[in-house]
C-alpha positions as CSV (number, residue, x, y, z in Angstrom):
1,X,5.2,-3.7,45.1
2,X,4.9,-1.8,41.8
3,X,0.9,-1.4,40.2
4,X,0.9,-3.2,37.5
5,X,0.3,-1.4,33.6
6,X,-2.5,-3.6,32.4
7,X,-2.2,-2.2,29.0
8,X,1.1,-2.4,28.7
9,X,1.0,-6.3,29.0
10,X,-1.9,-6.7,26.7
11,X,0.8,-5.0,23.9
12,X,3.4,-7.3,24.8
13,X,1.1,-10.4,24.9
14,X,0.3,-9.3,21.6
15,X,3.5,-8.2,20.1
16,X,4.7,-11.9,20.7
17,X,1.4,-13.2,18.9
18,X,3.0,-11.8,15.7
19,X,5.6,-12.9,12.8
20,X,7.8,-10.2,14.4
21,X,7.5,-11.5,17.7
22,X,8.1,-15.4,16.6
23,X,11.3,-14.2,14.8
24,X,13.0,-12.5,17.2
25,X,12.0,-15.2,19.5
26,X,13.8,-18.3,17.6
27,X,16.9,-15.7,16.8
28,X,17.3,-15.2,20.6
29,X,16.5,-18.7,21.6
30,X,18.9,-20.1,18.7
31,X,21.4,-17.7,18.4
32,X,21.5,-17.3,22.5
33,X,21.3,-13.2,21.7
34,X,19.2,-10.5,23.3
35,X,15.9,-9.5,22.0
36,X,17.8,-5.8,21.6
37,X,20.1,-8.0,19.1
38,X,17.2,-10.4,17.6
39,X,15.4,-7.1,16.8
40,X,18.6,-5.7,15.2
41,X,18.3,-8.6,13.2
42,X,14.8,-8.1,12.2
43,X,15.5,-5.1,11.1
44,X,18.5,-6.1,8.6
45,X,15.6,-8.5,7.5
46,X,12.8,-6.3,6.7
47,X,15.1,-4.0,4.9
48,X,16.9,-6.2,2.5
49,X,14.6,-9.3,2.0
50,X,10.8,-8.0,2.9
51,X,10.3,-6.0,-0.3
52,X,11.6,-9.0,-2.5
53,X,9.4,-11.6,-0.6
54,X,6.4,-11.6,-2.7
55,X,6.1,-15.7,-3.5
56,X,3.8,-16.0,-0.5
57,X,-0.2,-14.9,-1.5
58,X,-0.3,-11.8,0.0
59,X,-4.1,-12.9,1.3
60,X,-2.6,-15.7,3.3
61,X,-0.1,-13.3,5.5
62,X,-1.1,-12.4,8.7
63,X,-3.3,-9.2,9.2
64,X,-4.6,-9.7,5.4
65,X,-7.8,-9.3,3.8
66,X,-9.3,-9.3,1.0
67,X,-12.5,-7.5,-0.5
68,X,-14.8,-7.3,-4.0
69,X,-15.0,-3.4,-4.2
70,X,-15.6,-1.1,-7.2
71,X,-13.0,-0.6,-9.9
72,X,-11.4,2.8,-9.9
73,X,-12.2,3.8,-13.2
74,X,-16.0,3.1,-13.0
75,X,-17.3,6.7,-13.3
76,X,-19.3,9.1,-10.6
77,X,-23.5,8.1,-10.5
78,X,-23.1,4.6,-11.6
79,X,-24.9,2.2,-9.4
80,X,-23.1,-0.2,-7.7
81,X,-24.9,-2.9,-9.2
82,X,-23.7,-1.8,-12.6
83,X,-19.9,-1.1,-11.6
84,X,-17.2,-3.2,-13.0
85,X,-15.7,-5.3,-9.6
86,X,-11.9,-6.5,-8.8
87,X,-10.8,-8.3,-6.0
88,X,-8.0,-6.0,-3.7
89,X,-5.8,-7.4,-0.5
90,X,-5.6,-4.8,2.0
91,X,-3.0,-4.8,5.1
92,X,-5.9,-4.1,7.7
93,X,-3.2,-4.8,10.9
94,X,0.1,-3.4,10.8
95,X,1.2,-5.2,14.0
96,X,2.5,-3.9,17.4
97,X,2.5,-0.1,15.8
98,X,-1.7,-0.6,16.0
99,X,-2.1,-2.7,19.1
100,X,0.2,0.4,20.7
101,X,-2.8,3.0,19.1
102,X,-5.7,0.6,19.9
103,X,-4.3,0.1,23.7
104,X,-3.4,3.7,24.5
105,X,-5.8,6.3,22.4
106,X,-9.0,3.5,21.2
107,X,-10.4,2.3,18.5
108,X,-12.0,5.3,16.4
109,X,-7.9,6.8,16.7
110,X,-7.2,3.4,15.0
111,X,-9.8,3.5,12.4
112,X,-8.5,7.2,11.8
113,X,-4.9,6.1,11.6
114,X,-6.4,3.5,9.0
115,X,-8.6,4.9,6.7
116,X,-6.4,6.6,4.8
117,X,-3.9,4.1,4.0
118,X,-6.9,1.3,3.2
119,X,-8.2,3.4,0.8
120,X,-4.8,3.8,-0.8
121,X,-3.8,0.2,-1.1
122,X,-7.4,-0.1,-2.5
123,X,-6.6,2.5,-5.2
124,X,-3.0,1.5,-5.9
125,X,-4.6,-1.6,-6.2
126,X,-7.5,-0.5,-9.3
127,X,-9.9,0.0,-6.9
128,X,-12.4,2.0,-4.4
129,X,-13.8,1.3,-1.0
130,X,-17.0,2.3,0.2
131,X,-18.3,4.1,3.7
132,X,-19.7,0.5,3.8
133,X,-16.4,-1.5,3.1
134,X,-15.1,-0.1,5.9
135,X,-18.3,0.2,8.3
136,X,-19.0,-3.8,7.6
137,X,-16.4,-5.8,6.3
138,X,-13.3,-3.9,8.0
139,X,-14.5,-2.1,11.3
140,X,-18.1,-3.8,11.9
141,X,-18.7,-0.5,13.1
142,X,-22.0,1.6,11.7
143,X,-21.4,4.1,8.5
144,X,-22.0,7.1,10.9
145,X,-19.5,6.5,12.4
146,X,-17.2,5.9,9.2
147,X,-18.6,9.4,8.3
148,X,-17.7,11.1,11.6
149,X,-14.3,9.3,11.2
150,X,-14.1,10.9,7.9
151,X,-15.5,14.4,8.8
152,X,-12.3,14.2,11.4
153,X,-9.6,13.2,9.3
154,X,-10.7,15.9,6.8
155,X,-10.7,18.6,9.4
156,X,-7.1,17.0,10.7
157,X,-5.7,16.9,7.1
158,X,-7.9,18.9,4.4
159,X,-5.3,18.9,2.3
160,X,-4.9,14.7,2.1
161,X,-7.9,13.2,0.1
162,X,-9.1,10.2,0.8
163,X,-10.1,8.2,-2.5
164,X,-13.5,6.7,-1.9
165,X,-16.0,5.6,-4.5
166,X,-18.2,8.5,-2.5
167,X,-15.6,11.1,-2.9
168,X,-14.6,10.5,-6.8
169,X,-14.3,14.2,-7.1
170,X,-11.2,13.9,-5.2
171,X,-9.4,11.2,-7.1
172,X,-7.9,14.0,-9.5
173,X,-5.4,15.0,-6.3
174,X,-4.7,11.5,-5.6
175,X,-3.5,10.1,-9.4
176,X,-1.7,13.4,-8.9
177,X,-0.1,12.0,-6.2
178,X,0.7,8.9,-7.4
179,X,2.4,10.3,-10.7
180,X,4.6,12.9,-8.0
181,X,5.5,9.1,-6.1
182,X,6.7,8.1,-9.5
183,X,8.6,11.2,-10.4
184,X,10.3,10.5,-7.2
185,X,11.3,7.4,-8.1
186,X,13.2,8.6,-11.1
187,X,14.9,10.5,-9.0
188,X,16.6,8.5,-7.2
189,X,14.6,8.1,-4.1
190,X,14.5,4.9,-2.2
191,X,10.9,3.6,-1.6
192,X,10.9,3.9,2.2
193,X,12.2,7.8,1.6
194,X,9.2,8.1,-0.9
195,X,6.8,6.7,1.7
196,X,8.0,8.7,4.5
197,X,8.2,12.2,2.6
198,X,4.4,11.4,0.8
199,X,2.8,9.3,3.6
200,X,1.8,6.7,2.1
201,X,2.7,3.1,2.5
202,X,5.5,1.3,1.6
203,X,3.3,-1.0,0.1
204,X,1.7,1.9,-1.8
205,X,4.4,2.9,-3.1
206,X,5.9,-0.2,-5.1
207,X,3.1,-1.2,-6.2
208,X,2.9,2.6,-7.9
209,X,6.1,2.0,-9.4
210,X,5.6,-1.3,-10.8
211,X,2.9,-0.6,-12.4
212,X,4.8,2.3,-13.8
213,X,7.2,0.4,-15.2
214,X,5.1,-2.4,-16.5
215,X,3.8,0.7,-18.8
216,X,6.7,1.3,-19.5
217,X,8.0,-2.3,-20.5
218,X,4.6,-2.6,-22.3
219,X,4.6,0.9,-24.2
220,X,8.4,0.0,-25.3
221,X,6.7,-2.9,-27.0
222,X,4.6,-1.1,-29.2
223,X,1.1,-1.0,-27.2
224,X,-1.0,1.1,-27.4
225,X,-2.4,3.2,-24.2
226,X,-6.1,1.9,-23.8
227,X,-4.5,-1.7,-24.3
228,X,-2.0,-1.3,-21.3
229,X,-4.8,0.1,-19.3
230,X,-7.1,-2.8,-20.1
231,X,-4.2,-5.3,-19.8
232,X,-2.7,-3.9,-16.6
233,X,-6.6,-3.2,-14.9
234,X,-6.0,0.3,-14.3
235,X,-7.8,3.7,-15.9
236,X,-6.7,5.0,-19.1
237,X,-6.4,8.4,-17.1
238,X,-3.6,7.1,-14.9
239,X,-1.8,5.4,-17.9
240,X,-1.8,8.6,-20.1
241,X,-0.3,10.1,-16.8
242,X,2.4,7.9,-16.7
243,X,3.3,7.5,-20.8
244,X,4.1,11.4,-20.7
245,X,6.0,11.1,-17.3
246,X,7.9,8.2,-19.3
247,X,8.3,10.9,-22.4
248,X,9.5,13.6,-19.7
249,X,12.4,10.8,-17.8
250,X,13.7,10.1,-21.5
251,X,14.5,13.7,-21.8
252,X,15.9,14.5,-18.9
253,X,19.4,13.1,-18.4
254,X,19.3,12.3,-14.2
255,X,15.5,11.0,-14.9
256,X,16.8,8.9,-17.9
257,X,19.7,6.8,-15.9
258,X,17.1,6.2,-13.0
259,X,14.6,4.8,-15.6
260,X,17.0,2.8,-16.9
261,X,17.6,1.5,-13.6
262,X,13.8,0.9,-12.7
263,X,13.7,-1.1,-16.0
264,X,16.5,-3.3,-15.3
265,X,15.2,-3.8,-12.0
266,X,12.2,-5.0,-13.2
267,X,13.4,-7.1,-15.7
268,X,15.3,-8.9,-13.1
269,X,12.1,-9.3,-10.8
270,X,10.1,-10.8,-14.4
271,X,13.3,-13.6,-14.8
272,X,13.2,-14.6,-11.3
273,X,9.5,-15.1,-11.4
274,X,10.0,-16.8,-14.7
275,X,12.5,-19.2,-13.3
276,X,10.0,-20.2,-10.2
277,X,7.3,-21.1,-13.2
278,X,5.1,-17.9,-11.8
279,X,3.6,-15.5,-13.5
């Protein structure tokens, strides 16, 4: 008789406690397949439908939350009290890939593995999180331990900054970053090679190039800069950043047909909303 992997069946208890887990469930149960084929299917599913999905709330799927934090273009020694707030919907749970970290290296590996992405979606998203976002309304864990988190993941990665309101003298790097996610774009890159070649989330990612070319859509119509920044809730720094990477794709020929393609794209993505009386 074999010892049994306690771990290993806390993952799977929790990997069928999931939308993952109840899909490829009813696909085996009603298609009388194996789970390898179910999770073939899955896959075909998250790649062709997932990033056109976006009907449902995003704060009402599973692992979601939502938080008040600082906007990003709120400037360095402002209190807190005085900074401009939005609301951002963070993927805090990614599913089986953090149950497998949580089960097998702990929690502050988890929180490691996290931070950095959090604070992306936050940004991507026109705002900052806090040493105490993530201490009490993500991790219920102490800010020390945020910071020793932090201190870790600098030493790991120096060269990956982490935008928090705390470290605003990093943010520089990181709307660099974003404009190189862009330029990538217009290049032809798909958004999954984008996210795996930069690191950051596929979720990241597209919501970078929308918002690109929602300044673009808005700057072809004659607005000005500071408007599309107010209109679009993100800092005029970012939008300047992306008007002359829109000047720089016009004048390149490869750049130009992949801008045209972004556009059209999200044309089609404004119709279908249109036709569904959204947005």
């Amino acid at each position: 008789m074999g010892f049994r992997n306690v771990k290993q069946q806390a993952l799977e208890r929790m990997k069928f406690k999931s939308l993952e887990g109840q899909f490829t469930s009813e696909v085996s149960e009603g298609l009388n397949c194996s789970p390898f084929e179910a999770e073939a299917v899955l896959e075909v599913v998250r790649e062709i439908f997932l990033p056109h999905l976006d009907g449902e709330p995003a704060q009402t799927r599973p692992g979601m939350i939502s938080l008040v934090v600082v906007r990003a273009d709120e400037p360095p020694g402002k209190s807190i009290e005085q900074c401009a707030k939005t609301t951002v919907c963070l993927k805090l749970h990614r599913g089986e890939q953090d149950d497998r970290i949580m089960t097998e290296e702990g929690p502050a590996a988890l929180r490691r593995a996290r931070i950095p992405d959090l604070a992306q979606q936050a940004l991507s998203q026109g705002g900052l999180i806090t040493r105490e976002d993530l201490a009490y309304r993500i991790f219920f864990v102490s800010p020390r331990t945020i910071s020793r988190d932090l201190k870790a993941l600098r030493e790991a990665q120096p060269e990956r900054p982490i935008p928090l309101r705390s470290l605003r003298q990093d943010i520089g790097p990181v709307l660099t970053h974003r404009v190189r996610i862009v330029e990538l774009a217009l290049t032809g890159r798909t958004e999954r090679q984008i996210a795996t070649r930069t690191g950051h989330s596929m979720e990241a990612v597209a919501n970078y190039v929308s918002t690109f070319i929602r300044t673009a859509q808005l700057s072809e119509d004659g607005t000005a800069a500071h408007d599309i920044a107010f209109l679009l809730e993100r800092s005029h720094g970012l939008i300047e950043q992306y008007l002359k990477l829109l000047r720089q794709a016009k004048a390149s020929r490869p750049m130009r047909y992949h801008l045209k393609e972004l556009l059209r794209l999200g044309r089609a993505g404004g119709e279908k909303k249109d036709e569904r009386g959204q947005r």
